[in-house]
C-alpha positions as CSV (number, residue, x, y, z in Angstrom):
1,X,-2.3,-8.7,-15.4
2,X,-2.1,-8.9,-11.8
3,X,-4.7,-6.1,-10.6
4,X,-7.4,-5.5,-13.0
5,X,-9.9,-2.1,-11.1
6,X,-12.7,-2.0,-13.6
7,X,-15.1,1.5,-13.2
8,X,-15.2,1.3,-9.2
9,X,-17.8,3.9,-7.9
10,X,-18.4,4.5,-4.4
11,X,-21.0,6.4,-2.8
12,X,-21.8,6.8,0.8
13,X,-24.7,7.4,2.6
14,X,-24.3,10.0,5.2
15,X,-26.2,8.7,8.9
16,X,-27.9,12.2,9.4
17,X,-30.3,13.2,6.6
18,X,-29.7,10.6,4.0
19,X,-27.2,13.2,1.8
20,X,-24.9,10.9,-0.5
21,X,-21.2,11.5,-1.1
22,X,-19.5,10.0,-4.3
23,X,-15.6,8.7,-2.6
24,X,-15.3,7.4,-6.0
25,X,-16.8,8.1,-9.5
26,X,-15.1,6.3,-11.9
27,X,-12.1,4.3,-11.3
28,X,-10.2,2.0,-14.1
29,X,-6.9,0.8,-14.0
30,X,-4.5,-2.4,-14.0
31,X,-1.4,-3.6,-12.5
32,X,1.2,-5.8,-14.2
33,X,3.1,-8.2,-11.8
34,X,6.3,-6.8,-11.0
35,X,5.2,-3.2,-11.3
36,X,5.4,-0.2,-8.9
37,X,2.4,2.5,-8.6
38,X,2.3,5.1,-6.7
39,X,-1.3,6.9,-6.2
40,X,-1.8,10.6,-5.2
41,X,-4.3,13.4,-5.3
42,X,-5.5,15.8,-2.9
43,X,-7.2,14.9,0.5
44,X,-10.9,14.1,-0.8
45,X,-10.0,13.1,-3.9
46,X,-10.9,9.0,-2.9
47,X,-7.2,7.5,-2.0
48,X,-8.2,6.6,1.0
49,X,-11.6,4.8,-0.5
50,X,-9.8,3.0,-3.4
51,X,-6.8,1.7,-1.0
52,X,-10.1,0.1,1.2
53,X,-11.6,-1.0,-1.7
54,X,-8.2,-3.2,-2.6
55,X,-7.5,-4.3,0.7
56,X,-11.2,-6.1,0.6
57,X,-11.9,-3.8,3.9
58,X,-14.9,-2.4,1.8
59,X,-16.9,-2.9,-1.1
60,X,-17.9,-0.9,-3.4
61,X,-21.1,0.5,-4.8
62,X,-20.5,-0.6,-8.3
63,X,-17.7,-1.9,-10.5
64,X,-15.4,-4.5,-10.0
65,X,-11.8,-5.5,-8.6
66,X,-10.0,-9.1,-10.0
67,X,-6.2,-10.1,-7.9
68,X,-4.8,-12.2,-10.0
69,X,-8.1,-13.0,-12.2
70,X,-10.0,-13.3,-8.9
71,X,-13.1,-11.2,-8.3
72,X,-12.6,-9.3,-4.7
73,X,-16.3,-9.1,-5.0
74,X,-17.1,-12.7,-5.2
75,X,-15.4,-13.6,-2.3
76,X,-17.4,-14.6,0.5
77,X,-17.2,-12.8,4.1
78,X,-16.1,-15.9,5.7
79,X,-13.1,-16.2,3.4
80,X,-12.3,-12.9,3.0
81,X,-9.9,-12.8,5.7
82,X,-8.1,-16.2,4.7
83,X,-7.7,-14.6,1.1
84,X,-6.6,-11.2,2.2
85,X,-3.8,-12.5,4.6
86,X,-2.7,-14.7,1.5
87,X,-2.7,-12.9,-0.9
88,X,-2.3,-8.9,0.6
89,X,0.8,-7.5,2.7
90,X,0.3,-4.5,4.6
91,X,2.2,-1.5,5.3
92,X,0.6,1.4,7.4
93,X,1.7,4.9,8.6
94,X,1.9,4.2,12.2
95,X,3.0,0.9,11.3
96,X,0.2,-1.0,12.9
97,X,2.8,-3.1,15.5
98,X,1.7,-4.1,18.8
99,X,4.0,-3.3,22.2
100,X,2.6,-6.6,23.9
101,X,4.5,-8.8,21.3
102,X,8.0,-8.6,20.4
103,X,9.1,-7.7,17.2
104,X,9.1,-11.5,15.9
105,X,5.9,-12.1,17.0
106,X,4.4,-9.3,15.4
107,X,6.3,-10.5,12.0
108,X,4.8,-13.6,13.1
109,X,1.4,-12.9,13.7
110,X,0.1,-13.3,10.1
111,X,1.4,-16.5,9.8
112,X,-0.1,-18.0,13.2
113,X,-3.2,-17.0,12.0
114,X,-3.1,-19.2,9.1
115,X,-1.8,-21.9,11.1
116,X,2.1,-22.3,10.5
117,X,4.0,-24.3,12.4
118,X,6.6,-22.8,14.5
119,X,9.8,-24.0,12.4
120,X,8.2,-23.0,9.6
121,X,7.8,-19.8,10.0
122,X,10.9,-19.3,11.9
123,X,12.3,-20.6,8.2
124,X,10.9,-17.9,6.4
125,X,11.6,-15.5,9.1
126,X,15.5,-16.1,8.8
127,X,16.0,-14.6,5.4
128,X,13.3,-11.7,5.7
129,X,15.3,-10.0,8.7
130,X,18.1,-10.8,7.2
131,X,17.0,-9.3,3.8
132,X,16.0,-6.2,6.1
133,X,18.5,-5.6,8.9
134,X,16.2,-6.5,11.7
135,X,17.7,-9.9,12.7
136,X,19.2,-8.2,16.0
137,X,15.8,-6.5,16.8
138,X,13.5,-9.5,16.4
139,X,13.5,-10.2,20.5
140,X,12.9,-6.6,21.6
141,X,9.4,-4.9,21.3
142,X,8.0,-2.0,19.1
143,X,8.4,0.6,22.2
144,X,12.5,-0.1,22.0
145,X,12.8,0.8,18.7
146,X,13.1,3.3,16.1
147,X,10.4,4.7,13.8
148,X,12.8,3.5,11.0
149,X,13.0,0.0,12.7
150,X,9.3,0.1,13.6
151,X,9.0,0.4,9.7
152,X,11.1,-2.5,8.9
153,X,9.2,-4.7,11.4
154,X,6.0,-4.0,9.6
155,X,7.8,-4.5,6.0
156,X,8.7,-7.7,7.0
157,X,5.3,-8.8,8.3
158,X,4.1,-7.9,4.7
159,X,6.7,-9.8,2.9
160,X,6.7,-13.1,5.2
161,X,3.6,-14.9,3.2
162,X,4.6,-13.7,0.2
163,X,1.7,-11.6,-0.8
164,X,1.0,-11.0,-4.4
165,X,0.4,-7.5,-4.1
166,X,2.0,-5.0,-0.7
167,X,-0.6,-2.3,-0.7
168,X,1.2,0.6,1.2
169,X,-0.9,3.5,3.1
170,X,1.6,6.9,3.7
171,X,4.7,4.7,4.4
172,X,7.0,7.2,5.1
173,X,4.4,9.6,6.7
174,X,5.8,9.1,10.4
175,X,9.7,9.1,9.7
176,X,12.1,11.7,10.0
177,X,14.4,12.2,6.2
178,X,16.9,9.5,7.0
179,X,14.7,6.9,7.6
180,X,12.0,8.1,4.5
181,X,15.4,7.5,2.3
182,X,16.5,3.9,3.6
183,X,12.8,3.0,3.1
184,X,12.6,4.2,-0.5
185,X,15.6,2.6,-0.9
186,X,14.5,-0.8,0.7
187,X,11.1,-0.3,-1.3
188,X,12.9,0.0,-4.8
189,X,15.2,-3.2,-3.8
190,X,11.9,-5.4,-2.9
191,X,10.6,-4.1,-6.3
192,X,13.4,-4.5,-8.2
193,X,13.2,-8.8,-6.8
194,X,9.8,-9.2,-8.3
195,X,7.5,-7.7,-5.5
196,X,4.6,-5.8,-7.0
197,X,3.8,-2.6,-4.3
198,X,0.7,-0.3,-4.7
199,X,1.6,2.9,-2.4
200,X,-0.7,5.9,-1.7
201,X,0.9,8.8,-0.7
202,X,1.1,12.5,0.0
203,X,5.0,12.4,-0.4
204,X,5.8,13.8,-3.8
205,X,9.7,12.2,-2.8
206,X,7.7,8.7,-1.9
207,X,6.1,9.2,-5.6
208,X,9.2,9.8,-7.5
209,X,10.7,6.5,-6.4
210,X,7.5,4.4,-8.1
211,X,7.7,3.1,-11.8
212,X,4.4,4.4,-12.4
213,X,2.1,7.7,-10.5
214,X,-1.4,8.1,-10.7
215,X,-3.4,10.9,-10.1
216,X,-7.1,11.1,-8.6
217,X,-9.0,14.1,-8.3
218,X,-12.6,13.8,-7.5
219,X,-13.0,10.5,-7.6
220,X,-11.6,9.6,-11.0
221,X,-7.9,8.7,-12.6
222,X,-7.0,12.4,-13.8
223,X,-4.2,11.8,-15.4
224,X,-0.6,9.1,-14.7
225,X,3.1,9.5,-15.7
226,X,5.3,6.6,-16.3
227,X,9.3,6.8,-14.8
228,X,10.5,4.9,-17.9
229,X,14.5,6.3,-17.8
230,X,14.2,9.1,-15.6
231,X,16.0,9.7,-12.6
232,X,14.3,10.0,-8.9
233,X,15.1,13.8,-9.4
234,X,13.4,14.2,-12.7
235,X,10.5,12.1,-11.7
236,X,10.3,14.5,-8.2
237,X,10.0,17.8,-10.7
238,X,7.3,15.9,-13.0
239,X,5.1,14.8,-10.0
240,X,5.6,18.2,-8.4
241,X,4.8,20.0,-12.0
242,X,1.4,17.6,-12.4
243,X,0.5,18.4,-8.4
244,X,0.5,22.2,-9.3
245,X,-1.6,22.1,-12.3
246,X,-4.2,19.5,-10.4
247,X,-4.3,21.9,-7.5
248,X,-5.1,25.2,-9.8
249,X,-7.3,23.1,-11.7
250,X,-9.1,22.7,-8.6
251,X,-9.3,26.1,-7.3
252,X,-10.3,27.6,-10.8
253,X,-13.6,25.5,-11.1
């Protein structure tokens, strides 16, 4: 098992008047190498808490999180960085590239910091852009390109250490349909090589492209469907049915 999340609860303290929130009340659930998850629930309902929790950029209150048999917990604060750039790739909304470096220096940029020398990370560049369609982009910078490409660029600074796990926050929440759909598509290719990705998302079309959905509402799993042989299109009108009944679930209580 590749992810192993073992009853994560999270509470937070609020600064004025000492009231306590509960992000997360109950979290279980593992990850097979190879596998692609897709996590939703309403705004509140903790995505946001459990994709920090993951990405080692908080802890939480109880409960435990093993990569690969390794305790996130156990790691110290001095490594923590060393082990997330290692081990973690990272895809964000607003794709998290920056207009001072060029594209391939932003690709780069994981790699200087663990101290890779400049051939070899132009080696494992080569193959990345290639693999992605960003080999004529790599001397221009983020301002000269396309959301699409933007997205791209930030793929292929996930994939160039190899990270055991991509954890994905709203990928496809800043493009426009055409570039949602190559991304899906790129997404599903990377997945179907061996890449194990973790997305949370609002997008019920992101969703139907993952192996696997899970649900939180309030804190807890509420419920998961599995793709097995189902088309996108099925998998869209399962995802949509299970949204529906979470949401007047909700408003009955």
């Amino acid at each position: 098992m590749l992810l192993e999340v073992t009853n994560l609860k999270k509470i937070y303290t609020t600064r004025f008047g000492g009231n306590q929130v509960q992000a997360l009340a109950n979290v279980s659930f593992s990850v097979e190498q190879g596998e692609y998850v897709a996590i939703m629930g309403e705004s509140g309902s903790g995505k946001t808490t459990l994709l920090n929790i993951l990405a080692s950029l908080d802890k939480p209150t109880s409960g435990d999180v093993l990569l690969d048999g390794v305790s996130l917990l156990s790691i110290s604060e001095k490594e923590i960085s060393a082990f997330r750039r290692d081990n973690l790739g990272f895809v964000f909304q607003d794709f998290n590239l920056l207009d001072t470096f060029s594209v391939r220096d932003n690709i780069f940029l994981p790699l200087v910091l663990a101290g890779y020398r400049y051939d070899e990370m132009e080696a494992r560049l080569s193959p990345v852009a290639q693999r992605l369609g960003i080999t004529e982009l790599l001397a221009k910078f983020p301002y000269e390109i396309s959301g699409g490409q933007k997205q791209r660029a930030a793929i292929a600074r996930a994939l160039i250490t190899n990270p055991k796990l991509i954890l994905a926050d709203e990928p496809t929440g800043a493009l426009d349909s055409r570039a949602t759909e190559s991304l899906l598509r790129l997404f599903g290719e990377i997945n179907g090589e061996g890449q194990t990705i973790l997305m949370v998302t609002h997008s019920t079309k992101a969703a139907s492209h993952a192996g696997r959905v899970l649900f939180l509402r309030d804190g807890e799993v509420f419920h998961q469907l599995y793709r097995g042989s189902v088309t996108s299109e099925e998998m869209f009108i399962r995802i949509s049915d299970t949204l529906t009944m979470i949401a007047a679930g909700s408003r009955n209580e």
